[in-house]
C-alpha positions in Angstrom: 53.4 54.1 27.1 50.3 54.0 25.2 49.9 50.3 24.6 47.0 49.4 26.7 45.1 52.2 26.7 43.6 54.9 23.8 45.1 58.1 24.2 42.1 59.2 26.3 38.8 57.8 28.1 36.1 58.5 26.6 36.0 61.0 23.2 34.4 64.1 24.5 31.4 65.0 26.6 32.2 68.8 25.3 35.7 69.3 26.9 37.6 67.2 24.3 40.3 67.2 27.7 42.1 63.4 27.8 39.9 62.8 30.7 40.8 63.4 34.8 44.3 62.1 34.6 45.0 65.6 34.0 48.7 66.0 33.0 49.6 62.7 33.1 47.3 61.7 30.6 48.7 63.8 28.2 51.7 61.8 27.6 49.9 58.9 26.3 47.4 61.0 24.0 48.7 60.0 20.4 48.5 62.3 16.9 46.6 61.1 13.7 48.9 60.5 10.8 49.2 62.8 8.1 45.7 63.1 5.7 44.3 65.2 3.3 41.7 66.4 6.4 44.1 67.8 8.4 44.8 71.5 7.3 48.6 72.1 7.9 48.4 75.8 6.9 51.5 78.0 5.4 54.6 76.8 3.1 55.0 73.5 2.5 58.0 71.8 2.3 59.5 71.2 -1.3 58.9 67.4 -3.0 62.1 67.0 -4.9 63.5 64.4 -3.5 63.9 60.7 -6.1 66.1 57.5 -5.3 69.5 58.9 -6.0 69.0 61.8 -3.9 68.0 59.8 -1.1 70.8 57.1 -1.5 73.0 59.9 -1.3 71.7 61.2 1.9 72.1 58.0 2.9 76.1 56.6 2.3 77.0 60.0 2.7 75.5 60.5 6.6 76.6 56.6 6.9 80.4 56.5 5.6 81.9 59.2 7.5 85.9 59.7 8.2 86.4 57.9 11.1 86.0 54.5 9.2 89.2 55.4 7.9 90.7 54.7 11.5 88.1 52.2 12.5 89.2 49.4 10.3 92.5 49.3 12.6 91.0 49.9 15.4 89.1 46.8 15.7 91.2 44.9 13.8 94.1 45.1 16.3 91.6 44.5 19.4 88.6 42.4 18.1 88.4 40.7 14.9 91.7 40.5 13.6 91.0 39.0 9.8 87.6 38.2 10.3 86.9 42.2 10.6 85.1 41.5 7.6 82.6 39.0 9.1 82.1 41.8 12.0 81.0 44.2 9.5 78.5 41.7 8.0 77.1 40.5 11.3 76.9 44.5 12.1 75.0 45.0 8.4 72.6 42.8 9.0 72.0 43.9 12.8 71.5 47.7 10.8 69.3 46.1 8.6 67.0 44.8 10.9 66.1 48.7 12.1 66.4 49.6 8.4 63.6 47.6 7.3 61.6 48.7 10.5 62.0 52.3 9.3 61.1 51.6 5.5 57.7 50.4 6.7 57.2 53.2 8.9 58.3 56.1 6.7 56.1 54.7 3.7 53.1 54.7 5.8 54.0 57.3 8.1 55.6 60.0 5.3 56.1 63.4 7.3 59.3 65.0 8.5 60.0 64.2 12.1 61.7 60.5 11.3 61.5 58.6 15.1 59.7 61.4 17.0 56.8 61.2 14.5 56.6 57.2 14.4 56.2 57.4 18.0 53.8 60.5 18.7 51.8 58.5 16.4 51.7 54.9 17.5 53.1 55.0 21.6 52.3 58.4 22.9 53.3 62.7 23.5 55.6 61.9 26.6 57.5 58.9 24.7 58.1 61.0 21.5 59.3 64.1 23.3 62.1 62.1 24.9 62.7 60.7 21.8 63.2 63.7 19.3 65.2 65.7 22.6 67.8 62.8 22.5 67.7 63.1 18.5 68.7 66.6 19.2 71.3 65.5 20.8 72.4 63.2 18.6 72.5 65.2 15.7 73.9 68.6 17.5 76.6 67.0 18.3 77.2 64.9 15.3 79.2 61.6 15.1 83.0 61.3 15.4 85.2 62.4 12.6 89.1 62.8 12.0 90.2 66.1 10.5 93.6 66.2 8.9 96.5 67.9 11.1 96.3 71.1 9.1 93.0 71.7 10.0 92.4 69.9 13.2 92.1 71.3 16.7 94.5 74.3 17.4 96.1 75.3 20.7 95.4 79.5 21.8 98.7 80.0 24.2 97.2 83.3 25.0 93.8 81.9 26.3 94.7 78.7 27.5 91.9 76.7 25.2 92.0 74.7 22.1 89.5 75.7 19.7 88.4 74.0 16.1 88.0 77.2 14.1 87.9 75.1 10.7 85.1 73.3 11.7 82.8 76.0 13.5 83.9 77.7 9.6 82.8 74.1 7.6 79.6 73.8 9.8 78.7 77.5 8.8 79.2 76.6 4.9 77.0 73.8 5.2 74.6 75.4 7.2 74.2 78.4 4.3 74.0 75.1 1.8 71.0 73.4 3.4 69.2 77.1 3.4 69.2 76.9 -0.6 66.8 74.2 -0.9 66.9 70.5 -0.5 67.4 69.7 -3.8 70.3 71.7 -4.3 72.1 70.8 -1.0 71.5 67.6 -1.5 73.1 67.1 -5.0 76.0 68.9 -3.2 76.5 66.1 -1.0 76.1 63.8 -3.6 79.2 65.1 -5.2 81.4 64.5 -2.0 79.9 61.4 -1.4 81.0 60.3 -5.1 84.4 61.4 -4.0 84.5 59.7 -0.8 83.4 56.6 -2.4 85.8 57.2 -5.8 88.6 57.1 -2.4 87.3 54.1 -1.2 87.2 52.1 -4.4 90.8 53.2 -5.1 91.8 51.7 -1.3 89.6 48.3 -3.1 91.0 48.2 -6.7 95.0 49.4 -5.4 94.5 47.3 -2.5 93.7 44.4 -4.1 96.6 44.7 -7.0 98.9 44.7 -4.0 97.6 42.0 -2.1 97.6 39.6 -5.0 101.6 40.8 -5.7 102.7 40.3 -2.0 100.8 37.1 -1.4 98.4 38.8 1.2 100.5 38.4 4.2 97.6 39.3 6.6 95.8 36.2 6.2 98.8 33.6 6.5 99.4 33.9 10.5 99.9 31.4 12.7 97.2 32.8 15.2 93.9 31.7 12.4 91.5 33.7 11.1 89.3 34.3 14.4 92.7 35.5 16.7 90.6 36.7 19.4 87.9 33.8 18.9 84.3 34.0 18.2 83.7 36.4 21.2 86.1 38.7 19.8 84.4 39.1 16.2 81.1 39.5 18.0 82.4 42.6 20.2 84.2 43.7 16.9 80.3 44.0 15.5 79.2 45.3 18.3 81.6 48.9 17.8 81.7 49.0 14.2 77.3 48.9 14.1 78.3 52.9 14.8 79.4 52.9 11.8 76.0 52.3 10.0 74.5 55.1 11.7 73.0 57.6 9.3 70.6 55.7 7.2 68.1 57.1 9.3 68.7 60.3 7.9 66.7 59.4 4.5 64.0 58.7 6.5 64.2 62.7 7.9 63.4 64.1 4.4 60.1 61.6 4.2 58.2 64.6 3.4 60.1 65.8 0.7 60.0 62.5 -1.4 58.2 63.1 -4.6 56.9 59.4 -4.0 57.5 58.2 -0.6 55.6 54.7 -0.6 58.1 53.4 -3.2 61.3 55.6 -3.1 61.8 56.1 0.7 62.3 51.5 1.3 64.7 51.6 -1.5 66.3 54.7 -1.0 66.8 53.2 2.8 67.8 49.8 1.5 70.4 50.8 -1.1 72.2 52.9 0.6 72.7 50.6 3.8 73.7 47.9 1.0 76.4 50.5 -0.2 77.6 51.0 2.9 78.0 47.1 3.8 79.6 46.6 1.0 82.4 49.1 0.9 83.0 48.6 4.3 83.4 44.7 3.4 85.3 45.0 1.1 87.8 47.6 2.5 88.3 45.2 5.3 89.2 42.4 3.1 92.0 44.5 1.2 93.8 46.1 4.3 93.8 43.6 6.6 95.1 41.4 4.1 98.1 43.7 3.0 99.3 44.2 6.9 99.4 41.4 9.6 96.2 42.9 12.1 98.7 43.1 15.1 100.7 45.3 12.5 98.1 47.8 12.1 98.7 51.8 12.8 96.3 52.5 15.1 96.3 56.4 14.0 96.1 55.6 9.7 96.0 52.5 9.3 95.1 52.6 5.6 97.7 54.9 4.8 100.2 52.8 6.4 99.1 49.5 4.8 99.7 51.1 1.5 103.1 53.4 2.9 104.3 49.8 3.6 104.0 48.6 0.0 105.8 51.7 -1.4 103.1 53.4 -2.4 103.3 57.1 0.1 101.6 58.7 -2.5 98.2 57.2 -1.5 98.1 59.1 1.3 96.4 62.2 -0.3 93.7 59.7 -1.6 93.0 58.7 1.4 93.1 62.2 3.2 91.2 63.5 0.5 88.5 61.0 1.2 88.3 61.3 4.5 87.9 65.6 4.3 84.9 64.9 1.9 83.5 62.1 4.4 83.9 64.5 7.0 81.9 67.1 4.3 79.3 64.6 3.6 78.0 63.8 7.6 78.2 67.0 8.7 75.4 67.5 6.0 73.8 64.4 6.9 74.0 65.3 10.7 72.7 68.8 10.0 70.3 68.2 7.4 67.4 65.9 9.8 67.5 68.3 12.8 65.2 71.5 11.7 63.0 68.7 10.4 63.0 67.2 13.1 62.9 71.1 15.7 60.0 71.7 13.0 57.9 68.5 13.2 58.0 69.1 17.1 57.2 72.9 16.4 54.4 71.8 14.3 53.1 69.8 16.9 53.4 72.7 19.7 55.9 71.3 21.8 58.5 73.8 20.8 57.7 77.7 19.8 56.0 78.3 16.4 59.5 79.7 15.4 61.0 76.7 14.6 58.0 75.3 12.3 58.5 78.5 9.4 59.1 77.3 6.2 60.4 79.8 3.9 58.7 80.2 0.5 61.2 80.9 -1.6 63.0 77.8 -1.2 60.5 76.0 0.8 63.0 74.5 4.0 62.8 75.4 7.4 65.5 78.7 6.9 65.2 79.6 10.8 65.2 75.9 12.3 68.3 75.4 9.8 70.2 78.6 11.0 69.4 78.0 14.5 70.9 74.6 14.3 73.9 76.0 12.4 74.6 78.2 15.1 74.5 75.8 17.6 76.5 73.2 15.9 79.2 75.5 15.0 79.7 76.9 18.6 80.1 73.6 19.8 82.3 72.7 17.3 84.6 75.7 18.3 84.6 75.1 21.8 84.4 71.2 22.4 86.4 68.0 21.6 83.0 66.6 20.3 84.6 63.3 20.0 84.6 63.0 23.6 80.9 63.1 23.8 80.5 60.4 20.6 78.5 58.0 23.2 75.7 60.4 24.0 75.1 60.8 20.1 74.8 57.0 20.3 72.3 57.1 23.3 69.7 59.4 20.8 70.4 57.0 17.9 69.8 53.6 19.5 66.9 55.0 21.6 65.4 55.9 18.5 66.1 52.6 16.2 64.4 51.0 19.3 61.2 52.9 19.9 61.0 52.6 15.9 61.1 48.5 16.3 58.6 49.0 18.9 55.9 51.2 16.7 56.3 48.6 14.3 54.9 45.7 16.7 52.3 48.4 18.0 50.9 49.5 14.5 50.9 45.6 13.5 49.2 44.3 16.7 47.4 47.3 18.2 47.2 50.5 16.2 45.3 53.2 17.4 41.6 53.1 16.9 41.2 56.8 17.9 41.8 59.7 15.9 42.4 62.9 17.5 40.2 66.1 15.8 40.1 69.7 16.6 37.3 70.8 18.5 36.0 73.2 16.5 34.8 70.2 14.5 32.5 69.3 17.8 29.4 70.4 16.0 29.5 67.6 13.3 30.8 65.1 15.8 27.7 65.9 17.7 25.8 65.4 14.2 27.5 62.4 13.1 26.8 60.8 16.7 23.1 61.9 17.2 22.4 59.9 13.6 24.4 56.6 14.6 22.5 57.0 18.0 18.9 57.1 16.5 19.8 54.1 13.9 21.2 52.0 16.5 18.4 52.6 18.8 15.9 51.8 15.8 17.6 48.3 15.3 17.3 47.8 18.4 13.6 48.0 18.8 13.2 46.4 15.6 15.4 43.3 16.7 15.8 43.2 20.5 18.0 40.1 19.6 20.5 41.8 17.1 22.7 43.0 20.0 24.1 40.4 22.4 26.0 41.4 24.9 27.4 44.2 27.5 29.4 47.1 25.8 32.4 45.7 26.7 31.8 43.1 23.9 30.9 46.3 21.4 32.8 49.2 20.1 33.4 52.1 22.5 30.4 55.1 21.9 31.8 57.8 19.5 31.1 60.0 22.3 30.7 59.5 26.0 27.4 60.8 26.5 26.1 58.6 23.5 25.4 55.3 24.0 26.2 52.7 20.9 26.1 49.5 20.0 27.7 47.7 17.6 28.5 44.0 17.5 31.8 43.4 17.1 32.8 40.3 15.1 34.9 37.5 16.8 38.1 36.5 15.7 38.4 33.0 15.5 41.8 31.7 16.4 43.4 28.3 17.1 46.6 28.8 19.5 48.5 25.5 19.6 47.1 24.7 23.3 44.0 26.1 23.7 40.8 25.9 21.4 38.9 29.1 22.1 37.8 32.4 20.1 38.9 36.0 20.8 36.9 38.7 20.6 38.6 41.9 19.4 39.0 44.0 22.1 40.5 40.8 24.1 42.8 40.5 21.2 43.8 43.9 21.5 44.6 43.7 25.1 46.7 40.8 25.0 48.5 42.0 22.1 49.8 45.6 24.2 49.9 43.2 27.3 52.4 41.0 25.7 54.7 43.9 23.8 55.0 45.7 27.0 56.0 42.5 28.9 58.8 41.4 25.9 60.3 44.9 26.5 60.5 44.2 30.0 62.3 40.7 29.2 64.1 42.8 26.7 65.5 45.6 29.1 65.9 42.1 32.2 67.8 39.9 29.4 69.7 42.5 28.5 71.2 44.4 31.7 71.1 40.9 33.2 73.3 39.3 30.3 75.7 42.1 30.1 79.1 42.4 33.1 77.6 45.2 35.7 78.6 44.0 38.6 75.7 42.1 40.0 75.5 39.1 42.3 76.0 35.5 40.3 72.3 34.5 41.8 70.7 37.8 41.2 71.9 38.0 37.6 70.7 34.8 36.7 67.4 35.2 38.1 67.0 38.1 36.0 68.4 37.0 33.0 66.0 33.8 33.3 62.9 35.7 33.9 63.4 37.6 31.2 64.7 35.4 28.5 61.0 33.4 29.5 59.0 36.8 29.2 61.1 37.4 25.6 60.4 34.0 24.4 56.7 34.1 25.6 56.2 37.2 24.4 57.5 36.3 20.8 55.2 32.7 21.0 52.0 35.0 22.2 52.5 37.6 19.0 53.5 35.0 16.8 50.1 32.7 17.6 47.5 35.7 17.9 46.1 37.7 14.9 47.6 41.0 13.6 45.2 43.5 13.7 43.0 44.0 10.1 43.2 48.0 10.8 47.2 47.8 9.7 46.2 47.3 6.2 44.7 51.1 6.1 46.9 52.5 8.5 48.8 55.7 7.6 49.5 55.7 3.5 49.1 52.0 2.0 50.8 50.6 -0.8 54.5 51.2 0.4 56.7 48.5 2.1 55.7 45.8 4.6 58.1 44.9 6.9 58.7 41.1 7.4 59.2 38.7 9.8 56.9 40.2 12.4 56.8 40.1 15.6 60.7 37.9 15.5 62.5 40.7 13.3 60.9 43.6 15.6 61.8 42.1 18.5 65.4 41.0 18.0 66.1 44.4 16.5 65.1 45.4 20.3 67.2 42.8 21.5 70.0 44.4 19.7 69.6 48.3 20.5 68.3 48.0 24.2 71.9 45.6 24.6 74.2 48.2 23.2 72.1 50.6 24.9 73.1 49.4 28.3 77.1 49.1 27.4 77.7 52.2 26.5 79.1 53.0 29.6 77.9 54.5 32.9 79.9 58.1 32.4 77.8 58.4 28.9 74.7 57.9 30.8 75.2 60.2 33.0 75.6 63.1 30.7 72.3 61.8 28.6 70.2 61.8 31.8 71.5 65.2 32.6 70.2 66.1 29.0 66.7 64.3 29.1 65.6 66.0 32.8 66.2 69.4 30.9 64.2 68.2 28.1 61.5 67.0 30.4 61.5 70.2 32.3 60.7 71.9 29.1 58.1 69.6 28.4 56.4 70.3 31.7 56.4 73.5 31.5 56.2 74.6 27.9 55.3 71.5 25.7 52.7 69.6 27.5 50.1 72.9 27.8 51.3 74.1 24.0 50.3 70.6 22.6 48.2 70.9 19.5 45.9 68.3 21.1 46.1 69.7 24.1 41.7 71.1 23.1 41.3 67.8 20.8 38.6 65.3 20.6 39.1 61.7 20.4 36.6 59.6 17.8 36.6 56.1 16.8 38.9 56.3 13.3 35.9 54.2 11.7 33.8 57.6 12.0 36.6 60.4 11.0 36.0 60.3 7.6 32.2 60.7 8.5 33.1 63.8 10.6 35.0 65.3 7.9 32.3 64.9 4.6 29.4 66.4 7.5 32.1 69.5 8.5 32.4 72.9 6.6 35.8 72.1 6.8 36.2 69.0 5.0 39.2 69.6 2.5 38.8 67.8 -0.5 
């Protein structure tokens, strides 16, 4: 996947092709992040965006209006009281990918979100796969509850239930997001302010009537943890859905007037909204009815029905319409990004990739995913197909959590350029040639060693060297230096290997089916390459090039490589439980995106004609070129 090798071998000998491997090659060749070099031609998106327009991208993609229902749901079958509890252990699970994004989208600040982490730091192939199953995700949307009036309606005449109200809703929202970013997204911060005005009545009312009853829900016979430990865990496990959508903020990276310091809080305030509402909701309704009391259908408008109070019903429905408002925004609003970043790129048709100058979004991408939304929203139950959505999001929160151990350990040391630059590469390598080779007569002695000790040549067909400095490391059993390139192979050794623990642990650990002796050899081999793996990265030096990767001065993520990793841990297991049905549709999904990719993608690729240099020398290349863009 990119971890072990560059994105090519060798930098050019005049082709600028990723070398013999032909095709297969190109799904490991990796994009540069964004600079001031690289000439991006056209509109521009619009930089509007500050903190309170990004934390209310944020709650209102997260808090949608099936958390309305959910808080019954799992009461009654997981946590019982402690539903609370579940929604904190699922918080902080969130947060561990939350914090892996804030890093990324501050150093990494272009539209794209997942797909552009991982075309950057993993590989072509990888981020294709990705940003198809974020299409999916985000076509189909995440599971909401209309009112009756305006749910799904029967056509006697045609046999077929259609949702006219919400193909109708999707189109409103589509025309919205076509006015400009700034002004769709202050429109979803006004339903989002109602949807949370909604909640903190369900608080403030719902606490009034627990303290006059005596909150009945807590006083059972049965405890607080009715189902047992096991029971609140599974309870986290389905109600992490319902943090989904904080990723969205990181969608509009590239329309964040300052990304290295709005874009981590921005991320971290809304997910801290979110946990807390969601907190503190539990605590109020499941202390007003017993949990085994709960309406499975409303169970908030019950709690309150029960204590007399009928009336709160049209609160309630009236924040769960503007929930429902709020993420289809959220849903909509990351998707031509994310059709234009791949557009940009040339995997998809230069269509998708206009900006509009007028009010500076992606008009065509936006009405193209409008349409497509909305018929699907006509014609399907969309809530049937809520697991594939997952699939795209938890793929994505993982291969995030991965670039982050990648960029730390082993970021790429090769920058892709465009080969009409190949005359000042030639330059800039003919004058390192003719000083090294100088040196060398002067001081036969100043270079020890084969090239495999030294830096890799600029080009090729020019031969360079340059001593590379050792790292000197003491690992707790060994006493021994590493030299950088060693480092740098043991490092993408070892991450490859914890994700194969990862993916053994996992599918080992959860109830598939396998033999008792076959599933505990697995799940032994690879809890000991997960634990290695975390000793290895934890004992070995991070690579100095992270400190000038991408944009600096934004947020660091910490805890690395033990927060990465467990984050993995967490994805890759609900991964593998969603269910065999749900993976059959997504693999149906991802062969049609790979034949695309064959066939259309992998010979449109902008670096399909680029030439890979050593990142020390790009900067070179660029002040030598006519090109250079100051």
């Amino acid at each position: 996947m990119g971890l072990l090798v560059d994105s090519k071998e060798g930098g050019g000998g005049g082709s600028g092709k990723q070398g013999s491997w032909g095709g297969l090659n190109s799904l490991i060749r990796r994009k540069q992040v964004d600079s001031v070099h690289v000439k991006s031609g056209g509109q521009q998106l619009a930089k509007e965006l500050t903190i309170p327009h990004l934390v209310a991208i944020g709650v209102g993609s997260t808090i949608g209006a099936g958390v309305y229902i959910l808080v019954g749901t799992v009461a009654r079958e997981h946590s019982g009281p402690a539903l609370a509890i579940s929604f904190l252990i699922a918080g902080i699970a969130a947060a561990l990918s939350a914090f892996c994004y804030a890093e990324l989208a501050s150093r990494c600040p272009s539209a794209g979100s997942a797909y552009h982490y991982t075309y950057i730091c993993i590989g072509e192939g990888v981020a294709w796969l990705v940003g198809w199953a974020l299409i999916l995700a985000l076509l189909f949307g995440g599971e909401g509850s209309l009112p009756a009036f305006i749910a799904r309606q029967y056509i006697p005449a045609l046999d077929m239930v259609v949702d006219p109200c919400a193909a109708i809703l999707v189109f409103i929202v589509t025309g919205l997001l076509c006015v400009g970013i700034k002004e769709s997204t202050v429109a979803q911060g006004i339903v989002t302010i109602a949807n949370v005005c909604a909640m903190i009545f369900v608080i403030v009312a719902g606490t009034y009537l627990g303290f006059k009853t005596g909150w009945a829900g807590y006083d059972l016979p049965t405890g607080y943890f009715p189902f047992g430990v096991n029971g609140m865990l599974a309870g986290s496990a389905t109600v992490f859905f319902a943090y989904i959508g904080f990723d969205t903020v990181a969608s509009a990276a590239e329309e964040v007037k300052n990304p290295q310091r709005d874009l981590p809080l921005g991320i971290g305030a809304a997910l801290s909204i979110c946990c807390a509402l969601y907190m503190l909701v539990s605590i109020v309704i499941v202390g007003l009815v017993p949990y085994h009391a709960m309406d499975p259908d409303t169970p908030i408008s019950t709690a309150f029905a029960s204590h007399g109070m009928q009336w709160a019903a049209y609160v309630i429905t009236t924040g769960a319409v503007t929930a429902l408002c709020s993420t289809l925004m959220g849903s909509i609003l990351p998707q031509p990004r994310i059709l234009m970043a791949m557009a940009r790129d040339g995997l998809l048709p230069s269509f998708f990739s206009d900006i509009n100058e007028r009010t500076q979004v992606p008009v065509k991408s936006t009405i193209a995913t409008g349409i497509g939304a909305a018929v699907l929203a006509f014609f399907m139950d969309v809530s049937q197909l809520a697991g594939m959505v997952s699939v795209g999001t938890l793929l994505a929160f993982t291969m995030v959590a991965i670039c982050v151990l990648i960029l730390r350990y082993v970021p790429p040391d090769e920058v892709p350029l465009p080969s009409s630059l190949q005359e000042s590469i030639d330059s800039v390598s003919s004058w390192h040639g003719r000083n090294s080779h100088e040196i060398s007569e002067e001081d036969p002695k100043a270079h020890v060693g084969s090239s495999k000790e030294s830096t890799k040549p600029l080009l090729d067909k020019v031969d360079i060297l340059v001593e590379l400095p050792l790292i000197e490391k003491q690992l707790p059993f060994v006493d021994y230096t590493i030299s950088e390139d060693n480092r740098r192979k043991i490092a993408g050794w070892t991450i490859m290997f914890t994700c194969v623990g990862v993916l053994l642990l996992t599918y080992s650990a959860s109830d598939l089916g396998l033999p008792g002796f076959l599933r505990y050899t697995l799940c032994g081999a690879g809890g000991i390459l997960l634990l290695l793996g975390l000793v290895v990265l934890t004992f070995i030096d991070q690579d100095e090039a992270r400190h000038n990767f991408g944009h600096t001065g934004g947020f660091i993520c910490p805890f690395v490589p033990l927060l990465p990793i467990v984050c993995i841990l967490i994805n890759v297991y609900l991964l593998i439980n969603l269910g065999s049905d749900t993976w059959a549709r997504v693999t149906i999904w991802l062969l049609v995106g790979v034949v695309i990719y064959v066939f259309y993608g992998r010979t449109h690729s902008s670096l399909e004609d680029a030439i890979y240099v050593p990142a020390a020398r790009a900067d070179e290349i660029f002040r030598s070129s006519e090109n250079y863009v100051s």
